[in-house]
GUDO-97273 format. One record per residue (C-alpha): residue number from 1; x, y, z. Coordinates in nm, 3 decimals. Example, Ala and Ser with C-alpha at 12.3 -4.5 7.8 and 13.67 -1.06 7.14 Angstrom:
residues 2
R    k        u        v        w
R    1    1.230   -0.450    0.780
R    2    1.367   -0.106    0.714
end
This chain:
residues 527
R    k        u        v        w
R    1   11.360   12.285   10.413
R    2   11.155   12.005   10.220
R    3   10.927   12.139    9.959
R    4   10.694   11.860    9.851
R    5   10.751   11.846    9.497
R    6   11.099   11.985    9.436
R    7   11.352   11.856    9.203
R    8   11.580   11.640    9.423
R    9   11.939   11.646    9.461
R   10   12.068   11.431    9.164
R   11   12.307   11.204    9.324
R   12   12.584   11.034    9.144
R   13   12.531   10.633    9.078
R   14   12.717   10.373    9.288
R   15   12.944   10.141    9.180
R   16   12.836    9.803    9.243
R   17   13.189    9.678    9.207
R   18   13.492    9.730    9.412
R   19   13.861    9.808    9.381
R   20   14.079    9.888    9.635
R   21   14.233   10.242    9.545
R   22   14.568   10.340    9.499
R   23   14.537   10.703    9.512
R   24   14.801   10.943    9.616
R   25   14.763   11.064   10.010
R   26   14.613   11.403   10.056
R   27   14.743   11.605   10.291
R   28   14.449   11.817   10.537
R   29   14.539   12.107   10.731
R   30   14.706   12.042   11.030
R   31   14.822   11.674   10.929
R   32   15.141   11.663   10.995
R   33   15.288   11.524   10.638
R   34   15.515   11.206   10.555
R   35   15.541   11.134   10.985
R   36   15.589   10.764   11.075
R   37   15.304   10.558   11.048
R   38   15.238   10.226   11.170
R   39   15.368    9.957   10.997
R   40   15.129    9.695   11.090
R   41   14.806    9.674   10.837
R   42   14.496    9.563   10.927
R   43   14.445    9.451   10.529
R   44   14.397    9.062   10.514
R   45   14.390    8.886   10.168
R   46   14.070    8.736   10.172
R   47   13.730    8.711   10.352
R   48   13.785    8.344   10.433
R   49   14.109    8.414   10.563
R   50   13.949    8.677   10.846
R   51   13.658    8.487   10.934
R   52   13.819    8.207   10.988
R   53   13.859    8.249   11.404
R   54   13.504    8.240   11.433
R   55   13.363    7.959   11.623
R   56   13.051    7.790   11.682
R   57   12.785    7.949   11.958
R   58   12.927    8.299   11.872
R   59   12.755    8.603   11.851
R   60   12.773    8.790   11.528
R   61   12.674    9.109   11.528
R   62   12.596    9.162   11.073
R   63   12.529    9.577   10.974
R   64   12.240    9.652   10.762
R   65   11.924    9.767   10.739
R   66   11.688    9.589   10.497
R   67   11.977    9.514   10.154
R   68   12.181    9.852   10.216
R   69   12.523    9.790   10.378
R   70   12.496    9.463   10.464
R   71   12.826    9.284   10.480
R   72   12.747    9.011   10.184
R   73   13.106    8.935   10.131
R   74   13.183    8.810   10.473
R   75   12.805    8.655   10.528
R   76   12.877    8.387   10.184
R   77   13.202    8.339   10.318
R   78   13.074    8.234   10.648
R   79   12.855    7.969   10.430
R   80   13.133    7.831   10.289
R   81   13.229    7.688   10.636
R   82   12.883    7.472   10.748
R   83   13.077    7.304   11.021
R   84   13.055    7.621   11.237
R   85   12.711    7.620   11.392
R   86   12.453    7.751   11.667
R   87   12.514    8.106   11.635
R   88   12.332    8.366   11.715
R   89   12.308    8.661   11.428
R   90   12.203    9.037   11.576
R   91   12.074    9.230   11.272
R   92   11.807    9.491   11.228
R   93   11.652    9.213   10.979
R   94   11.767    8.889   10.809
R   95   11.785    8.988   10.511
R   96   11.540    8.922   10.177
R   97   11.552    8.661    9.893
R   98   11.898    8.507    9.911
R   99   12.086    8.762   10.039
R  100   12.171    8.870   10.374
R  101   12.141    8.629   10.723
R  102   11.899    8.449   10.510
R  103   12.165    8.227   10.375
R  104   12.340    8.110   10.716
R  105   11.961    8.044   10.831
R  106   11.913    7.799   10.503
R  107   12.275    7.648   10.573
R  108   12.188    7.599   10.908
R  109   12.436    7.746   11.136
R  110   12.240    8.017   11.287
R  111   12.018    7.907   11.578
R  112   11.879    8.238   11.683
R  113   11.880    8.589   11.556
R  114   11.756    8.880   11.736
R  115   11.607    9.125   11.486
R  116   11.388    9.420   11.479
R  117   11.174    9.325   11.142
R  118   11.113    9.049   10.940
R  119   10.880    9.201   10.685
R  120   10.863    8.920   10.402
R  121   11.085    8.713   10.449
R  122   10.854    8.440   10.459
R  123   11.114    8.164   10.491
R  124   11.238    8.323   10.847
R  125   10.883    8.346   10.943
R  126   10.796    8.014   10.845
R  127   11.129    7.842   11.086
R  128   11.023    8.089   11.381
R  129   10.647    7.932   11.382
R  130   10.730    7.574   11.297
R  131   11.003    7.602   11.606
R  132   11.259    7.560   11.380
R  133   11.458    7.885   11.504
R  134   11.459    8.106   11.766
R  135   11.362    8.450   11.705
R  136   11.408    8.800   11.979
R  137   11.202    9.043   11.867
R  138   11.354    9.343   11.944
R  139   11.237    9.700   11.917
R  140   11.448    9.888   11.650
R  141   11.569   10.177   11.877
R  142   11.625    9.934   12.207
R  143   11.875    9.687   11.978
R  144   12.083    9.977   11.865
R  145   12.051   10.142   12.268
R  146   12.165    9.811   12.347
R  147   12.441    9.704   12.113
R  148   12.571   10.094   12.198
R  149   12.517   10.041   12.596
R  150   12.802    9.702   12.597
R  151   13.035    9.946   12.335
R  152   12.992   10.210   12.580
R  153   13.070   10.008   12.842
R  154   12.740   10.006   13.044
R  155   12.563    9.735   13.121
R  156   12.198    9.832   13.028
R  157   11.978   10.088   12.955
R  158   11.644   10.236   13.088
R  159   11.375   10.313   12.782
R  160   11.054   10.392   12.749
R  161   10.995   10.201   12.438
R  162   10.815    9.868   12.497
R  163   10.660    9.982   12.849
R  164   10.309    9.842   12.891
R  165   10.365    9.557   12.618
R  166   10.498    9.243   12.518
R  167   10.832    9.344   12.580
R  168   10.804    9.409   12.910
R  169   10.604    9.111   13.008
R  170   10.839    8.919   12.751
R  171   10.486    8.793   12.627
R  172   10.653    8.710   12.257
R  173   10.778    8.377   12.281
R  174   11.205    8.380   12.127
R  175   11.125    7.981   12.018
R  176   10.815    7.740   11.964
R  177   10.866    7.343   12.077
R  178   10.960    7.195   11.698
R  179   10.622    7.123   11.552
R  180   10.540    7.530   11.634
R  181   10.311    7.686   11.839
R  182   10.066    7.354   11.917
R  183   10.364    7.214   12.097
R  184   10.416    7.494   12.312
R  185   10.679    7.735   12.382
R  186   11.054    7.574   12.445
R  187   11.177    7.990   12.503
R  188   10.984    8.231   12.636
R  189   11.050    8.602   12.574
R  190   11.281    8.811   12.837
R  191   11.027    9.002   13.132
R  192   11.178    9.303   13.198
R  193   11.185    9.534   13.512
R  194   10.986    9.850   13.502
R  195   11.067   10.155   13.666
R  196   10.881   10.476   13.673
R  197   11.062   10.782   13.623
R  198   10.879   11.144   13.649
R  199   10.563   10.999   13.592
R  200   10.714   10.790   13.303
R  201   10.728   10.444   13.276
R  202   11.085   10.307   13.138
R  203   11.218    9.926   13.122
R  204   11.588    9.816   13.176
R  205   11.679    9.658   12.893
R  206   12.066    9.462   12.911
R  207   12.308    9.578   12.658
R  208   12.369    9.311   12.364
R  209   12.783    9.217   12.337
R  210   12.869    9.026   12.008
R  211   13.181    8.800   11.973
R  212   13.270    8.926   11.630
R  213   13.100    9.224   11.414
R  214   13.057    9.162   11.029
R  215   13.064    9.541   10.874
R  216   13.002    9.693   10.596
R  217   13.192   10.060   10.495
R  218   13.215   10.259   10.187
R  219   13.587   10.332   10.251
R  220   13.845   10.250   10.485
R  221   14.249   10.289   10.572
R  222   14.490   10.051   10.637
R  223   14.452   10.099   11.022
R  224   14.082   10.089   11.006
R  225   13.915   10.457   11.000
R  226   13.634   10.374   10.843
R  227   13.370   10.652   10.624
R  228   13.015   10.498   10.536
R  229   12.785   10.634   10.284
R  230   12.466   10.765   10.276
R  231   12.223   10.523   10.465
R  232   12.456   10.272   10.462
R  233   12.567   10.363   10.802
R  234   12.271   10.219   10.963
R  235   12.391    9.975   11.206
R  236   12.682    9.941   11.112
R  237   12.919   10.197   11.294
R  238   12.758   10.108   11.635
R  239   12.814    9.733   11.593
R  240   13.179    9.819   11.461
R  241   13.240    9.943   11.818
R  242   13.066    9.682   11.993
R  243   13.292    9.332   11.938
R  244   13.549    9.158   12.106
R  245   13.666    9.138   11.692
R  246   13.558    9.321   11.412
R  247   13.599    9.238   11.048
R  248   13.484    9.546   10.820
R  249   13.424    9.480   10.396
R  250   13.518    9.783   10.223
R  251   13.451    9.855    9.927
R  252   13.731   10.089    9.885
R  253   14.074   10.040   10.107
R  254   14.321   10.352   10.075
R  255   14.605   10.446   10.208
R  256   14.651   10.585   10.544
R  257   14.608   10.962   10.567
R  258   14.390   10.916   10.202
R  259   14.045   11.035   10.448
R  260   14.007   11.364   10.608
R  261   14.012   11.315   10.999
R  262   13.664   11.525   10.989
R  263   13.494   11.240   10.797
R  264   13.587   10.947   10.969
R  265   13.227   10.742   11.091
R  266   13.446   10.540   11.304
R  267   13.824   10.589   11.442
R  268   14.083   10.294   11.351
R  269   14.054   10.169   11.793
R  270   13.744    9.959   11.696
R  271   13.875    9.725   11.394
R  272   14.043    9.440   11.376
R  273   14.063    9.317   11.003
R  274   13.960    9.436   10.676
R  275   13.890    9.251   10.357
R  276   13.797    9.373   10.015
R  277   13.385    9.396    9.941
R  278   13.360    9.172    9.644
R  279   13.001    9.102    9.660
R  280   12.791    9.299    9.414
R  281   12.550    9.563    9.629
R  282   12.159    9.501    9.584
R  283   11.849    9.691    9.634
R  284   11.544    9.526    9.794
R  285   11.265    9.736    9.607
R  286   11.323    9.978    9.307
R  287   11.085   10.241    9.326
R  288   11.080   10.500    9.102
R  289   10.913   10.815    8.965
R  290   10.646   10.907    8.767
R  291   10.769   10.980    8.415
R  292   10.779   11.341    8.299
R  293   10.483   11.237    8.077
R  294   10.299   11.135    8.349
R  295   10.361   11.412    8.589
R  296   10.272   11.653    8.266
R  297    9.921   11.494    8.310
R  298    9.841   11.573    8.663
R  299    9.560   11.774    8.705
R  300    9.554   12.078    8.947
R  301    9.266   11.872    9.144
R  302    9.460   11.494    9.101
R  303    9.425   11.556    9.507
R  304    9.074   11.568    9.501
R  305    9.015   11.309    9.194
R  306    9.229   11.038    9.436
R  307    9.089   11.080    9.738
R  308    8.723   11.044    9.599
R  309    8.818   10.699    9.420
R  310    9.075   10.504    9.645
R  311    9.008   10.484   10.037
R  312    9.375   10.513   10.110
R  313    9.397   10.843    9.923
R  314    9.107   10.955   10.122
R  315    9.204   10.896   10.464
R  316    9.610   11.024   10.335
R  317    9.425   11.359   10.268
R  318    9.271   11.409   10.584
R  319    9.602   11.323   10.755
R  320    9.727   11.597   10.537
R  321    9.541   11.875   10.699
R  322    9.701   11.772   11.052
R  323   10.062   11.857   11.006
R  324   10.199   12.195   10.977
R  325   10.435   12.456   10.751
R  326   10.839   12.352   10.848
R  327   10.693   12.066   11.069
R  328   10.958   11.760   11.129
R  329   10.771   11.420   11.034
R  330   10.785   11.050   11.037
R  331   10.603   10.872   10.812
R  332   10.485   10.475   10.856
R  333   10.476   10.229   10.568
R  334   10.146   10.173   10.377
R  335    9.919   10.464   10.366
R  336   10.133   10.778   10.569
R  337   10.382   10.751   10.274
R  338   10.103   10.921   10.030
R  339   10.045   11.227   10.264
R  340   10.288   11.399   10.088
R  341   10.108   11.379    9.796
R  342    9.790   11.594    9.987
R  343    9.935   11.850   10.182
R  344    9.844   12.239   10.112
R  345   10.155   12.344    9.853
R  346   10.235   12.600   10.112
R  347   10.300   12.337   10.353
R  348   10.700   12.250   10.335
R  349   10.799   11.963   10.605
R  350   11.113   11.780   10.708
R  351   11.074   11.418   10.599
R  352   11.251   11.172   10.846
R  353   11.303   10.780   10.777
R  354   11.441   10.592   11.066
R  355   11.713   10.418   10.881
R  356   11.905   10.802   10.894
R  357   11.762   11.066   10.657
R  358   11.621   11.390   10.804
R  359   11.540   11.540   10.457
R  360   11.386   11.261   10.226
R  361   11.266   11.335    9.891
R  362   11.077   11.142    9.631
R  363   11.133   10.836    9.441
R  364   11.413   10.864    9.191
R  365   11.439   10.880    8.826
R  366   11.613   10.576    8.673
R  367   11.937   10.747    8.672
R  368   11.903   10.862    9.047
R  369   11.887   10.519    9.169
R  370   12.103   10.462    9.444
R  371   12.128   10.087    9.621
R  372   12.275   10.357    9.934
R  373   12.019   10.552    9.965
R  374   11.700   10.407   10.076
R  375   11.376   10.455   10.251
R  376   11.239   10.290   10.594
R  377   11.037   10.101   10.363
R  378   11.365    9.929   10.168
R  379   11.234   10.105    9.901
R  380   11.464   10.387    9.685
R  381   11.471   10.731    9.753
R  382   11.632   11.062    9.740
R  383   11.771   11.320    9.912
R  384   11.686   11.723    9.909
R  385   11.854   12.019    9.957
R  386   11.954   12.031   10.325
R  387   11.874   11.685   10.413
R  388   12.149   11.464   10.626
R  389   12.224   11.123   10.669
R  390   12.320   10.955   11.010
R  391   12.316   10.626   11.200
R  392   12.076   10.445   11.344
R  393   12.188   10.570   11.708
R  394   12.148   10.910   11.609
R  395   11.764   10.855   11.447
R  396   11.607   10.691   11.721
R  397   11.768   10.940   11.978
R  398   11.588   11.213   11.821
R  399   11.241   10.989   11.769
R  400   11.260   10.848   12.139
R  401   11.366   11.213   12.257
R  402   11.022   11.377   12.127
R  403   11.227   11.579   11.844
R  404   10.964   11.482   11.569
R  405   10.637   11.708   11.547
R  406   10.444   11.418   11.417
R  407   10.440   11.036   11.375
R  408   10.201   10.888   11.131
R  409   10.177   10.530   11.130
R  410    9.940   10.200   11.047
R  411    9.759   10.006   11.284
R  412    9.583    9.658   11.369
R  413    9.382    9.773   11.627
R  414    9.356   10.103   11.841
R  415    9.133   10.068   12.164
R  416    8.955   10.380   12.292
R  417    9.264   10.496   12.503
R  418    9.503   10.544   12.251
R  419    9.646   10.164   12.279
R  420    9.831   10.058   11.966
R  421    9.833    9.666   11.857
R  422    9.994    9.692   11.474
R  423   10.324    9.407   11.464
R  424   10.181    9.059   11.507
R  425    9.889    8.797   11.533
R  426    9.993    8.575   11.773
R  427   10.107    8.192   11.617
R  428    9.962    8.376   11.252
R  429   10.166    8.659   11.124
R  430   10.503    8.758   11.247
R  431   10.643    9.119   11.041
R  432   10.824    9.229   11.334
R  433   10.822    9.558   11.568
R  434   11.060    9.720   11.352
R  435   11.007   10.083   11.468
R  436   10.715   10.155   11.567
R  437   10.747   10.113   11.953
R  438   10.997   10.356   11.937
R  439   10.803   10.583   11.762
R  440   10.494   10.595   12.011
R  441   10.714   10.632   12.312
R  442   10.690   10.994   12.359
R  443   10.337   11.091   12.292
R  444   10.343   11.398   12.477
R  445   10.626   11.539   12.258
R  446   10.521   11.363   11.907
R  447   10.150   11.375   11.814
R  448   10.097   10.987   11.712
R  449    9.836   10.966   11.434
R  450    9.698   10.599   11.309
R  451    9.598   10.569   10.929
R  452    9.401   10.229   10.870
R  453    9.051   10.094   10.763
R  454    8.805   10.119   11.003
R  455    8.759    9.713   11.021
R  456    8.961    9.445   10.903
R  457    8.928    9.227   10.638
R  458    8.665    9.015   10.775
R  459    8.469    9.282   10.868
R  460    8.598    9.301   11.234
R  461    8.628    9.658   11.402
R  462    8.931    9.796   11.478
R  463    8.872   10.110   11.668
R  464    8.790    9.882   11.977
R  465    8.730    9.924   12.379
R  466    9.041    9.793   12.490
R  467    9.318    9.559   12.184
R  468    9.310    9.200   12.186
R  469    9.639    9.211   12.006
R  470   10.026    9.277   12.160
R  471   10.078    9.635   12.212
R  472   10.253    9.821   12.008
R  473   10.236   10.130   12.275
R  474    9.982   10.213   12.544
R  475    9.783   10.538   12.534
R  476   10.003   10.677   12.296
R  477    9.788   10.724   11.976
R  478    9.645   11.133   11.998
R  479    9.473   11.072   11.689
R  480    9.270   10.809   11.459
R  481    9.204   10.839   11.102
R  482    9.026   10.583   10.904
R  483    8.817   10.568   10.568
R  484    8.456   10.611   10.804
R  485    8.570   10.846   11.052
R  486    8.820   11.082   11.257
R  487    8.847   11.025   11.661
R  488    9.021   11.274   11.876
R  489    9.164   11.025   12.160
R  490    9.209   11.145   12.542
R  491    9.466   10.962   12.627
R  492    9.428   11.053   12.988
R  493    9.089   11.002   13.041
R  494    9.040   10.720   12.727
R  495    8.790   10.868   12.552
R  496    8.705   10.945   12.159
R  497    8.547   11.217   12.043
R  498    8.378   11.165   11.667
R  499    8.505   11.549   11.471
R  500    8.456   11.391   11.072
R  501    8.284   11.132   10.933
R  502    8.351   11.026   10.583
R  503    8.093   11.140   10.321
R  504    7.760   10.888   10.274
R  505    7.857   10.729   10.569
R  506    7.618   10.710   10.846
R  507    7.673   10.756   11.246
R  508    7.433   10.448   11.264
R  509    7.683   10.253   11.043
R  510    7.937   10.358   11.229
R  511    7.832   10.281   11.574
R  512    7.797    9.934   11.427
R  513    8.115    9.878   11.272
R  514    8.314   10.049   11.597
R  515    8.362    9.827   11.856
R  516    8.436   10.130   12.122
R  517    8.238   10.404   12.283
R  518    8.297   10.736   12.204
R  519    8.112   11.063   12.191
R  520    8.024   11.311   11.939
R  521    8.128   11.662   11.812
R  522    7.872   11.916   11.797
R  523    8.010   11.987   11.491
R  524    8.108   11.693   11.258
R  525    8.299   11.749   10.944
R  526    8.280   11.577   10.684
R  527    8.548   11.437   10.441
end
């Protein structure tokens, strides 16, 4: 189980270069040794040489999540041949800086991608709302459901994630008229059909099918049993079984019978070629440790001294005292990611991050830095004793299936019902669902619990009487938490209910600066 402040796991460094390895085949019990194996490899010499059947208008499917086992080798190849054009990229994101899908957008051969996130990459953003390319915003658990559904051979699936919203009304336009949003919409978003299911209500969403599948994998044998590491699995395994041809990047090819049968991610049936990874691995945000020196000088009451001088410490702290000894928790971006820092030392949790860790630890020292183990965040991290790594399948079953105790999570807006508005402003700012849909989808199984400032930047409320903004979820928030004040929501009966108020604030101030109704306690804390 987690503690909060344990040492973590010290993880040997990976190699940022590759070789393919010539190591002698070990023999695992119950292999039958030196029997007949094919003699058709699925090596080929180079990544130009197995890209080169892929054609304009085709649907690549590219692993990844954020920098971590994205397939860079076969993405700059694909650059080096501009002719082929209009394709359409499926990713969780498009990468950051120039790596990643980033670099077939600037070359322009991709005319769409369907992504989950965006985050900065400002240069995507800018193309999507100057009409320049089409985006499909995607929830982050639907595009893996979906790329799994067509692998599976099924031709859809029925989710709960994206009911009530933009998704379902296909309210978020996939491409602007060139010019951007004052010229209209040339594509408007997908409306899907709703269904309601034991009181539930799910949308059918149509499995994804890619022409070819650009992978990345730790290792892999001649006839294509492939072994991923860490949270470099990500996408990757589920888009290796997706593709009418898939061409994996490993960074280390062995002989066959070199990997134990009980490790294989994914079986040899589901690859076509292989090619050596040649290009170097990168990390989108190295984030490390305090220094000894500096974790000598915390105070017993550093707790106490944060949350009374920085607003996001304060409203972290009061989140603290909501989750529970050997509870299993996902934390947002932004302000849920210093809850660990406040919770009662007694309190040990189960950190989950949605790219496939169920057992995160801190930031790393220098020499635990791993570009394969990340957070949702992009941001480095570690692992602790007990913790496992899977793929993205696997982490949004268990977040769509109500297995986590607790979701914390940032918001835009929250109206008085428990509606969630916290991906985009409409024709202004585009990060993405990423996800966070997923994550309010079952509120009756995972407490949902919004950390934010009680009004925006320009003073605007945002604990309001119904969200002006796309929904992120609808009544699905059990829980608000800002720097003025805690609300208790009824989500059946959409209702607050004022239990803390921050200390020298006012109720009169805060009637003023809350742009909902909502009753009061007869017994408000304070915080």
């Amino acid at each position: 189980m987690l503690a909060l402040r344990p040492r973590a796991i010290a993880l040997p460094r990976a190699r940022t270069s590759s070789r393919i390895v010539l190591a002698a085949r070990a023999r695992y019990y119950s292999v039958v040794a030196n029997a007949p194996i094919p003699k058709k490899t699925k090596v080929w010499s180079s990544a130009d040489e197995a890209i080169k059947d892929v054609k304009s208008g085709d649907i690549i499917l590219s692993g990844g999540f954020g920098l971590c086992g994205i397939p860079e080798t076969l993405i700059t190849a694909m650059t080096r041949r501009p002719e082929v054009k209009n394709l359409i990229a499926v990713s969780n994101n498009a990468g950051a800086g120039d790596h990643g899908l980033v670099k077939l957008i600037r070359s322009g051969q991709l005319d769409k991608v369907m992504i989950s996130y965006l985050g900065g990459n400002k240069y995507l953003e800018a193309a999507y709302l100057n009409g320049d390319v089409g985006i499909e915003l995607v929830p982050q658990g639907t595009l893996v459901a979906r790329l799994h559904a067509h692998a599976s051979g099924e031709p859809g699936l029925y989710t709960p994630t994206g009911a009530n919203t933009a998704v379902e009304t296909g309210g978020i336009p996939i491409r602007y008229n060139p010019g951007g949003m004052k010229n209209g919409v040339m594509i408007p978003g997908n409306k899907k059909e709703a269904r309601v299911f034991n009181g539930r209500r799910f949308i059918l969403e149509p499995a994804i099918a890619g022409d070819v599948a650009f992978v990345h994998a730790w290792k892999a044998d001649e006839v294509g049993n492939l072994v991923f590491r860490y949270t470099a699995n990500n996408y990757n395994g589920v888009m290796a079984r997706n593709a009418k041809l898939t061409i994996v990047e490993a960074e280390h090819i062995v002989p066959v019978g070199s990997l134990s049968p009980n490790a294989i991610h994914v079986p040899g049936v589901y690859v076509d070629r292989i090619v050596q990874a040649t290009e170097p691995k990168s990390i989108e945000v190295t984030k490390l440790a305090p220094s000894k020196e500096a974790q000598q000088g915390a105070s017993a009451g550093e707790s106490k001294d944060k949350a009374s001088k920085d607003w996001r410490h304060r409203i972290a702290k009061r989140a603290a005292r909501e989750i529970g000894d050997g509870f299993y928790v996902n934390l947002g971006v932004g302000i849920p990611t210093l809850i660990p820092q406040h919770l009662d030392p007694s309190v040990k949790v189960w950190l989950e991050s949605e790219n496939g860790i169920l057992g995160m630890g801190p930031y790393p020292t220098p020499d635990q830095v791993d570009p394969d183990i990340i957070n949702a965040g992009k941001e480095t991290t570690t692992l602790l004793p007990g913790a496992s790594c899977f793929d993205s399948a696997e982490s949004f079953n268990m977040i769509r299936g109500g297995h986590m105790d607790v979701t914390c999570l940032g918001a835009m807006q929250v109206s008085q019902a428990g509606d969630i508005a916290n991906f985009m402003i409409p024709g202004k700012l585009v990060k993405g669902i990423g996800g966070a849909m997923d994550l309010v989808s079952n509120p009756d199984k995972t407490k949902v619990i919004v950390t934010m400032q009680h009004v925006a930047k320009d003073g605007a409320p945002k604990v309001v009487k119904e969200c002006s903004l796309p929904l992120t979820g609808a009544r699905a928030v059990s829980l608000i938490v800002t720097d003025m004040a805690v609300f208790q929501v009824d989500r059946a009966a959409g209702s607050l209910l004022l239990t803390d108020i921050a200390e020298g604030v006012s109720l009169d101030e805060l009637r003023a600066k809350t742009a909902a109704d909502f009753e009061v306690s007869s017994h408000v804390a304070t915080f």
